[in-house]
ROMARFI-418946 format. One line per field, with one value per residue (C-alpha): residue in one letter; chain; x, y negated, z negated. Coordinates in Angstrom, 3 decimals, padded with zeros to 6 digits. Example, Ala and Ser with C-alpha at 12.3 -4.5 7.8 and 13.67 -1.06 7.14 Angstrom:
<pts>
rest <- A | S .
kette <- A | A .
X <- 012.300 | 013.670 .
Y <- 004.500 | 001.060 .
Z <- -007.800 | -007.140 .
</pts>
This chain:
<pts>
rest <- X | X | X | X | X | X | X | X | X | X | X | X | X | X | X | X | X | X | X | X | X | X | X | X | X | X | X | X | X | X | X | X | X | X | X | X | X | X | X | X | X | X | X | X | X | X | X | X | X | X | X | X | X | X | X | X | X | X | X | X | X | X | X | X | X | X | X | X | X | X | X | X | X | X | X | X | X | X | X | X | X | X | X | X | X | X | X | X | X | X | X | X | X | X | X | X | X | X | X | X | X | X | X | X | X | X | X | X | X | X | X | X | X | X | X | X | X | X | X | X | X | X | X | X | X | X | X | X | X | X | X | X | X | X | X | X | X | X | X | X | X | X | X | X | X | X | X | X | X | X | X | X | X | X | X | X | X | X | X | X | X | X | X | X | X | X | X | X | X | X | X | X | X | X | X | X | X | X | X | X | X | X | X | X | X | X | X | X | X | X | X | X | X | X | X | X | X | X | X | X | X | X | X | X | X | X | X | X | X | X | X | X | X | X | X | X | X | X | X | X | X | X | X | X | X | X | X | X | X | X | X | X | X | X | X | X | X | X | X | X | X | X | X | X | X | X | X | X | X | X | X | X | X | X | X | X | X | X | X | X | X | X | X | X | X | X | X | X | X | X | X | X | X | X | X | X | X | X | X | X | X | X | X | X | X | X | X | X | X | X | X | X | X | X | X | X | X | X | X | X | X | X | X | X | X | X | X | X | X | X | X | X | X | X | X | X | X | X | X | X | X | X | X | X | X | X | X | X | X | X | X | X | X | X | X | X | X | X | X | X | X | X | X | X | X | X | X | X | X | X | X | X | X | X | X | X | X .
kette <- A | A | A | A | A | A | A | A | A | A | A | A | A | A | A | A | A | A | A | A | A | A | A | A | A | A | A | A | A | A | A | A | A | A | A | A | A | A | A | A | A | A | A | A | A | A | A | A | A | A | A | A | A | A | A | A | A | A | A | A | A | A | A | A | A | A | A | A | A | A | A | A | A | A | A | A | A | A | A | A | A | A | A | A | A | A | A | A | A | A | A | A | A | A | A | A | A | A | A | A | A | A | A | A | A | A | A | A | A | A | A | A | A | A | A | A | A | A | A | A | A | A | A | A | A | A | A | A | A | A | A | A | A | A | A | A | A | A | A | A | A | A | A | A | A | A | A | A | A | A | A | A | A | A | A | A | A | A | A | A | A | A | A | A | A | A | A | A | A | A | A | A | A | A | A | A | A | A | A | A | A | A | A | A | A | A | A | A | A | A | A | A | A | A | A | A | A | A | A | A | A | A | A | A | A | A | A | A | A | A | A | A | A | A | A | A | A | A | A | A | A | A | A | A | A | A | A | A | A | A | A | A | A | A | A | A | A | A | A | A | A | A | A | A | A | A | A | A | A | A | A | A | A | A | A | A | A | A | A | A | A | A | A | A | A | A | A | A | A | A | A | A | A | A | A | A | A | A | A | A | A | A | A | A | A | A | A | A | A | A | A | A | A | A | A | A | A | A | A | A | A | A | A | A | A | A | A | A | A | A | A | A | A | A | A | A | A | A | A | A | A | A | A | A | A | A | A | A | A | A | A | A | A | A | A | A | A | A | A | A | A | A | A | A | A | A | A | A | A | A | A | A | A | A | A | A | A .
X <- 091.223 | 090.200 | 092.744 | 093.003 | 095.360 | 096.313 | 094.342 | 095.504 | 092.505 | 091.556 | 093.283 | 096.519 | 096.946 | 098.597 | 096.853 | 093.333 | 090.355 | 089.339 | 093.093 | 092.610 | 089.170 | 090.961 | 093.152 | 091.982 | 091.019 | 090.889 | 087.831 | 088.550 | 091.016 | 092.449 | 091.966 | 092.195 | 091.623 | 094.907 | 095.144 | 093.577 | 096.207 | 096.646 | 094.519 | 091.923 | 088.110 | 087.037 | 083.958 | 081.115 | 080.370 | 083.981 | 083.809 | 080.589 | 081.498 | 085.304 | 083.273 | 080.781 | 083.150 | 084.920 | 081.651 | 080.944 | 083.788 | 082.945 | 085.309 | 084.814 | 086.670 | 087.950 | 089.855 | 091.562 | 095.274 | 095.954 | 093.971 | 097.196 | 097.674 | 098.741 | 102.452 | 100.292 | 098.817 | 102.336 | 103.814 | 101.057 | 101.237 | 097.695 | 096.214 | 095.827 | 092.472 | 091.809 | 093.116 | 091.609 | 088.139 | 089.001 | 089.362 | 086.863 | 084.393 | 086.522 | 086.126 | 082.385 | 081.658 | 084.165 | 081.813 | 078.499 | 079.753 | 080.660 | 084.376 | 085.539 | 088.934 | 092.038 | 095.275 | 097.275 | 101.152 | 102.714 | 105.814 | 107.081 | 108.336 | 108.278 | 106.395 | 108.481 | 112.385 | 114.008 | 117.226 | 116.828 | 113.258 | 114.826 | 117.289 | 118.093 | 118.446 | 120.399 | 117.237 | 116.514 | 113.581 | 113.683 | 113.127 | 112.883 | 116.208 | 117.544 | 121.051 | 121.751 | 125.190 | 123.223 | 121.089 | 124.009 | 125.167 | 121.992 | 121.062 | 117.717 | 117.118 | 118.995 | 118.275 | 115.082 | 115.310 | 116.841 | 114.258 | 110.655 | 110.959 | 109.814 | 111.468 | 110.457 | 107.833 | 105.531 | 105.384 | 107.076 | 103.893 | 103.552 | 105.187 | 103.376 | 104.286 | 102.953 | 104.752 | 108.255 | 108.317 | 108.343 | 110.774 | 113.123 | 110.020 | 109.315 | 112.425 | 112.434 | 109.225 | 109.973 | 113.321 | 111.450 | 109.928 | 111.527 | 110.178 | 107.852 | 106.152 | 105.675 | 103.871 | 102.011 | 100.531 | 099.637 | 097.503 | 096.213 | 094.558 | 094.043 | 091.605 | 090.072 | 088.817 | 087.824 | 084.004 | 083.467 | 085.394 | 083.333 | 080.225 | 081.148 | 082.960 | 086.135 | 089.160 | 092.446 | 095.104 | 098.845 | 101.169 | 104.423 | 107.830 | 109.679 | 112.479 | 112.528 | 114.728 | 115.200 | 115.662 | 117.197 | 116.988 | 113.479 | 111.731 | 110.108 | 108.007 | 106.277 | 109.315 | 109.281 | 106.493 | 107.484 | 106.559 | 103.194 | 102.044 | 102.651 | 100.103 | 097.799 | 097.561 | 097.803 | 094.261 | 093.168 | 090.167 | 089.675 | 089.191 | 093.102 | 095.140 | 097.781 | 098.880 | 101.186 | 103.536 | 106.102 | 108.366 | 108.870 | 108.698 | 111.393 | 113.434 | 115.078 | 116.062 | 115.732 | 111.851 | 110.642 | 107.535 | 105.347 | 106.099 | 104.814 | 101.584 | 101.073 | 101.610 | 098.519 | 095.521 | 092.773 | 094.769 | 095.717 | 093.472 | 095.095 | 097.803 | 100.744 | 102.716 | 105.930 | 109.321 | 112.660 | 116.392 | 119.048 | 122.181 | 124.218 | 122.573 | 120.749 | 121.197 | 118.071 | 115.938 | 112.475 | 112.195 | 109.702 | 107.109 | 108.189 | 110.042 | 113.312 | 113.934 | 114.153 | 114.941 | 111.865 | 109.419 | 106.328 | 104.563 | 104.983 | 103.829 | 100.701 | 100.321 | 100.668 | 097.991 | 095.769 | 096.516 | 095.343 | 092.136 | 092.914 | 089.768 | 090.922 | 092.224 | 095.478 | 097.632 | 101.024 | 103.216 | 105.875 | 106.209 | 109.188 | 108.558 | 109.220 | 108.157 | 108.921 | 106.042 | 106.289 | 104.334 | 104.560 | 107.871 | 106.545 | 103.115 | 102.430 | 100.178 | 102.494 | 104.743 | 101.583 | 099.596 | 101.908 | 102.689 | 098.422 | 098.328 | 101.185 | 100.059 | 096.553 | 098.477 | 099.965 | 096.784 | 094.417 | 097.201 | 097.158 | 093.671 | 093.091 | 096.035 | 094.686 | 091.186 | 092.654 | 094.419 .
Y <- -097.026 | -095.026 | -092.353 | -092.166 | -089.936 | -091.669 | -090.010 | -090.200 | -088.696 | -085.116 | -085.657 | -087.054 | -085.795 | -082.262 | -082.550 | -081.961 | -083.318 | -080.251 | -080.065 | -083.895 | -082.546 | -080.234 | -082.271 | -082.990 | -086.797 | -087.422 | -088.867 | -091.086 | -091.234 | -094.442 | -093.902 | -095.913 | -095.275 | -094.384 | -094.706 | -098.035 | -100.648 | -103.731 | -106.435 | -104.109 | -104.472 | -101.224 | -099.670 | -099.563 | -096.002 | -094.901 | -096.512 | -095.055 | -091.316 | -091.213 | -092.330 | -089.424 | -087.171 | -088.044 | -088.220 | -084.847 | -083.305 | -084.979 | -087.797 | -091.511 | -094.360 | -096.195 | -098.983 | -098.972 | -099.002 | -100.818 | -102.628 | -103.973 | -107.665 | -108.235 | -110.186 | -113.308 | -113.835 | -113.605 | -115.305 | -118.331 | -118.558 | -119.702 | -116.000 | -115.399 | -116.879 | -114.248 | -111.132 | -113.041 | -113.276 | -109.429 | -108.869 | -111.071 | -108.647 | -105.822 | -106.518 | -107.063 | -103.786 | -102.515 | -104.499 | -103.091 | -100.018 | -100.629 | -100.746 | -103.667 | -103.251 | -103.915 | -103.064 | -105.140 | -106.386 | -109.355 | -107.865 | -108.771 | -106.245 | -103.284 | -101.922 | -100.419 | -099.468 | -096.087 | -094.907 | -091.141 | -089.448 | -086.179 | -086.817 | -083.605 | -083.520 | -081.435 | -079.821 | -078.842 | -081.235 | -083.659 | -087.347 | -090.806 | -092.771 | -096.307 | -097.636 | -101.086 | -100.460 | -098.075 | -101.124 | -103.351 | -101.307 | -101.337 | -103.887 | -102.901 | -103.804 | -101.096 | -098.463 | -098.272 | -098.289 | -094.790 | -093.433 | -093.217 | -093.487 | -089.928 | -087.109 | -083.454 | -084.207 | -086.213 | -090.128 | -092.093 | -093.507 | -097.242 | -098.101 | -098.735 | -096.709 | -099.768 | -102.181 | -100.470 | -100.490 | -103.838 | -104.727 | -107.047 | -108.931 | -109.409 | -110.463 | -113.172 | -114.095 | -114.293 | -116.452 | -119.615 | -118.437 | -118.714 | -117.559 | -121.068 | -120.606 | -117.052 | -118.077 | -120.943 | -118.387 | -116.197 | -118.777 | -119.834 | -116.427 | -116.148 | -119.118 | -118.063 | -114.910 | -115.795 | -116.495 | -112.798 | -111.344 | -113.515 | -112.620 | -108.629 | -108.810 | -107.370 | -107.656 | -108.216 | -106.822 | -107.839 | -105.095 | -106.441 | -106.400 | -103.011 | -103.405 | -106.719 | -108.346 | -109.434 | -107.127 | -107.248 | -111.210 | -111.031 | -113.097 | -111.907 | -113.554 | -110.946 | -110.096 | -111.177 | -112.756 | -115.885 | -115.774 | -113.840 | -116.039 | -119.112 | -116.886 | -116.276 | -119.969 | -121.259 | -119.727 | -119.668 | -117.290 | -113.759 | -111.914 | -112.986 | -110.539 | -107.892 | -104.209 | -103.799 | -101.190 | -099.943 | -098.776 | -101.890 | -104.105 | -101.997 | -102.104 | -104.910 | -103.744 | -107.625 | -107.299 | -106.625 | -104.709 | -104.911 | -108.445 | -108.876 | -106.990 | -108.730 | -112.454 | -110.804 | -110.378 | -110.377 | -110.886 | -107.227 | -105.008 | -101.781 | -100.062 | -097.897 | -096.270 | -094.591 | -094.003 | -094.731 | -093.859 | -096.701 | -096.123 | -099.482 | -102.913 | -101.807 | -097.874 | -096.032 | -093.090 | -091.752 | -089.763 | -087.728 | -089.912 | -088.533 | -091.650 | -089.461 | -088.633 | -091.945 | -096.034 | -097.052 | -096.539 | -095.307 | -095.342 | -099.432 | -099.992 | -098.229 | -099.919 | -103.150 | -101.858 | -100.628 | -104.334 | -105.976 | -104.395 | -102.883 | -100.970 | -100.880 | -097.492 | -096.298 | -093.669 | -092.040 | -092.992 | -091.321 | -087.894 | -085.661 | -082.428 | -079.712 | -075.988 | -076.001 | -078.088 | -079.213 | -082.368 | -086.450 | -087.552 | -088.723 | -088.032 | -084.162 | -082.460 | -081.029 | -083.814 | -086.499 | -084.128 | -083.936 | -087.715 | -087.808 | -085.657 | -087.368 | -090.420 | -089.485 | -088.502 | -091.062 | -093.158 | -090.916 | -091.267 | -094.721 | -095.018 | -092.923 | -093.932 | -098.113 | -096.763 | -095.917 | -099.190 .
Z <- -120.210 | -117.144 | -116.553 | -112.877 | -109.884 | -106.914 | -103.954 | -099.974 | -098.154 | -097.287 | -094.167 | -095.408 | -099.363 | -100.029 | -103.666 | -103.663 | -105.209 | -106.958 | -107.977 | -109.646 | -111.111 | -113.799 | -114.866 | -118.213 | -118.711 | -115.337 | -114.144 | -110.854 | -107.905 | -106.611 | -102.832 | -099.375 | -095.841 | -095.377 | -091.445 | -090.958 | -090.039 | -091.962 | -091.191 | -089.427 | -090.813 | -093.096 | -091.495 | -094.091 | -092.966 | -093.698 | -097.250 | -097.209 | -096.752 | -098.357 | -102.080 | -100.991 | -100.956 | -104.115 | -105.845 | -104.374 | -106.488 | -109.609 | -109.345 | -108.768 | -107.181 | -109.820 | -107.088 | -103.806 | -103.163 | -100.965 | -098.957 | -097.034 | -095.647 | -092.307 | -091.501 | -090.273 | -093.971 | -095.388 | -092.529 | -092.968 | -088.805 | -086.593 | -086.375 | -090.563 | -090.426 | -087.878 | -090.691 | -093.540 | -092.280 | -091.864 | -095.334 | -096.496 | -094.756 | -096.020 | -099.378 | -098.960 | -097.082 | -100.397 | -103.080 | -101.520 | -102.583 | -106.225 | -105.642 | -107.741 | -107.828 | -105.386 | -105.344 | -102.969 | -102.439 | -101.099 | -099.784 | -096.525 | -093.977 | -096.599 | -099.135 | -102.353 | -101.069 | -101.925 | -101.089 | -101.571 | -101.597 | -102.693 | -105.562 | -107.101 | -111.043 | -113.505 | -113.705 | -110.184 | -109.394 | -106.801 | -107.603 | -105.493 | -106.070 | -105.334 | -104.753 | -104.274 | -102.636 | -100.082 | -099.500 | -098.690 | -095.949 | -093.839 | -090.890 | -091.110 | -087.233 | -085.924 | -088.695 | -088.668 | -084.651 | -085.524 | -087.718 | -088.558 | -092.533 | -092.719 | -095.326 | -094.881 | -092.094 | -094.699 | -093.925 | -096.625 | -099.184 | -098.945 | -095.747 | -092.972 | -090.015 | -087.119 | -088.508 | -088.382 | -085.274 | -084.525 | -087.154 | -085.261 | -084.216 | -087.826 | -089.445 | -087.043 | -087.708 | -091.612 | -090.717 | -091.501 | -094.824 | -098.305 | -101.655 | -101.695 | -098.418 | -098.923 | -102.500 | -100.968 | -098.329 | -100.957 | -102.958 | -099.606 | -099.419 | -103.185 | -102.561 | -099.382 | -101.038 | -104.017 | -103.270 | -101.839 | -105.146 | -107.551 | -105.711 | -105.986 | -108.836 | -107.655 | -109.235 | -106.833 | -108.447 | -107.208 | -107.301 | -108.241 | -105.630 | -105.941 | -106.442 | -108.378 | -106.436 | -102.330 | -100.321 | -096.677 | -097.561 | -097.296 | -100.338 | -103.304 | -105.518 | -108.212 | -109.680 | -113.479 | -115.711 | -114.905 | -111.374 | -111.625 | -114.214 | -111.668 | -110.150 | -112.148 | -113.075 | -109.368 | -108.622 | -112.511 | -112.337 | -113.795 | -109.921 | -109.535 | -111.857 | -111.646 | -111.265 | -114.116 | -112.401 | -115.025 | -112.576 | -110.114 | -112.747 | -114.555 | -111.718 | -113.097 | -117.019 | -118.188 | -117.883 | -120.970 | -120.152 | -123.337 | -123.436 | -119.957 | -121.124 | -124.128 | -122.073 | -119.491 | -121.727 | -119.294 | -116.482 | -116.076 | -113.835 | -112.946 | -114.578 | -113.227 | -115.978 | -115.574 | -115.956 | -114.637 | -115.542 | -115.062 | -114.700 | -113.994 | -111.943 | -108.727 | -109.382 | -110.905 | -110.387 | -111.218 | -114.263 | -115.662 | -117.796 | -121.106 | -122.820 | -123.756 | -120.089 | -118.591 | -120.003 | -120.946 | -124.087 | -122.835 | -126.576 | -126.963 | -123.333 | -123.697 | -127.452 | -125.706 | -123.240 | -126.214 | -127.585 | -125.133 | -124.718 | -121.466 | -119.828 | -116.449 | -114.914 | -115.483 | -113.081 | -113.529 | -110.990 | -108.785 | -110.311 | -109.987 | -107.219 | -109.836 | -109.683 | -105.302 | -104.859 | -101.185 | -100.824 | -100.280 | -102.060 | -105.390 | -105.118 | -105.690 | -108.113 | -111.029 | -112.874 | -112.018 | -113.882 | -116.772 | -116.467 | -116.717 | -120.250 | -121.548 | -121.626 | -122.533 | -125.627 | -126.339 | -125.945 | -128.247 | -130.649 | -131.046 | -131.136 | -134.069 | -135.590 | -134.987 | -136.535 | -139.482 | -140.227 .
</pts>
């Protein structure tokens, strides 16, 4: 495995990449142009000079998160053509360039749903939260008419600031599709792109629905291993695998994450692995990634990883702010760092410990 740090651009990022660079293990960022708009076409020269500077530091892009799909892909109306021949070029301007591997969600509306962005623990730190309750009591058209998604003047990772505000537009342009049209539009794109992947080699990696469930009564349909591997066998060719994201998976506490790895050999491109605290159906917070402070077992996920065969990069995932770190709510330097040596713990332990048997 390649351990990896998620990386928002110079311009954007509070963390550094000479920060990312002493982290021991770490050898690669996954990065994006963070200000281009979904379904806009990348400009070679800014893929060109954002891996410059990475490679400048030491570092190397190890994939891009996300390359983000515009509503009319999802949607399935008469412009997607238009935003797929977008990415199409996107992804070869990407390829060119040695980038082989894209992170990408299906999700309408929004990306991944929080409740709270500053959760405070017994322990002091900070920590992204969800509530299903909270959820309940929102008409999303007229909340998020009243705020811009924002928590301490950083913009909330993962949503995209354009599209909020045009949100009433877009639930009623998502009245008319279910969980099957939404999954026919994706294999619909699946297939379009699959001759510029193959001819690249890049691997499009689906990052599951967080939280694993609807959400506003929009659809979701990469919820569970059932559902991603009527993916992965709808378009049945290695470019068309998965993110395994621990915590968005885990949202829901009947996945049973090493089983889902273990189903995926080969399948599984990019791997997010964290930790989450449950504390009764809908209601959850981020932990820290050390197994005893949250639900899940971080030793048998990474075993199943190891299992597998998994070469692909690997990131922790929506660290605690500990130590007054001021920075992008689940993305600053110090618990993604620890998150980082933890698991490259746990992973040099079982290697050794599978040599010997």
């Amino acid at each position: 495995m390649k351990m990896t740090l998620r990386w928002y651009g110079s311009k954007f990022d509070t963390v550094t990449l000479q920060q990312i660079r002493q982290i021991p293990g770490v050898s690669g960022v996954i990065t994006t142009l963070y200000d281009m708009p979904a379904g806009e076409l990348w400009p070679e020269d800014r893929i060109k000079s954002i891996k410059a500077e990475v490679e400048a530091s030491g570092l190397k892009i190890e994939g891009i998160e996300s390359v983000n799909i515009h509503d009319a892909i999802k949607i399935g109306n008469d412009k997607r053509d238009k935003y797929i021949d977008n990415y199409i070029k996107t992804l070869e301007n990407l390829g060119k360039h040695g980038i082989d591997i894209v992170c990408y969600n299906f999700m309408p509306v929004f990306d991944w749903t929080r409740t709270d962005l500053a959760k405070v623990r017994p322990d002091g730190s900070t920590v992204l939260a969800y509530d299903q309750k909270k959820v309940d009591e929102i008409d999303p058209q007229t909340f998020f008419d009243q705020t811009n998604a924002s928590s301490g003047g950083f913009a909330m990772p993962g949503w995209e600031p354009e599209r909020l505000a045009h949100v009433k537009e877009l639930f009623e342009a998502y009245k008319s599709v279910d969980e099957e049209k939404l999954f026919n539009n994706l294999v619909y794109f699946l297939k379009a792109i699959r001759p510029v992947c193959e001819k690249y080699g890049i691997k499009m990696a689906i990052h599951p629905d967080d939280p694993a469930w609807p959400v506003f009564g929009l659809p979701r349909i990469i919820t569970g291993l059932e559902k991603i591997q009527r993916v992965m066998k709808a378009v049945d060719a290695p470019f068309n695998g998965l993110t395994f994201c621990a915590g968005s998976l885990g949202s829901n506490p009947k996945n049973d994450l090493p089983a889902i790895i273990r189903a995926l050999p080969g399948r599984i491109h990019f791997a997010h692995v964290r930790n989450l605290h449950h504390f009764g159906p809908g209601v959850f917070e981020e932990a820290a990634h050390l197994s005893c402070d949250g639900s899940f077992d971080l030793y048998e996920m990474c075993k199943a990883l190891y299992d597998i065969n998994f070469k692909g990069p690997i990131r922790p995932d929506h660290g605690r702010m500990i130590w007054g770190e001021k920075a992008m709510p689940g993305y600053g330097l110090y618990d993604r760092a620890l998150g980082a040596s933890y698991i490259e713990g746990l992973w040099e332990a079982i290697e050794k410990s599978s040599r010997k048997n």
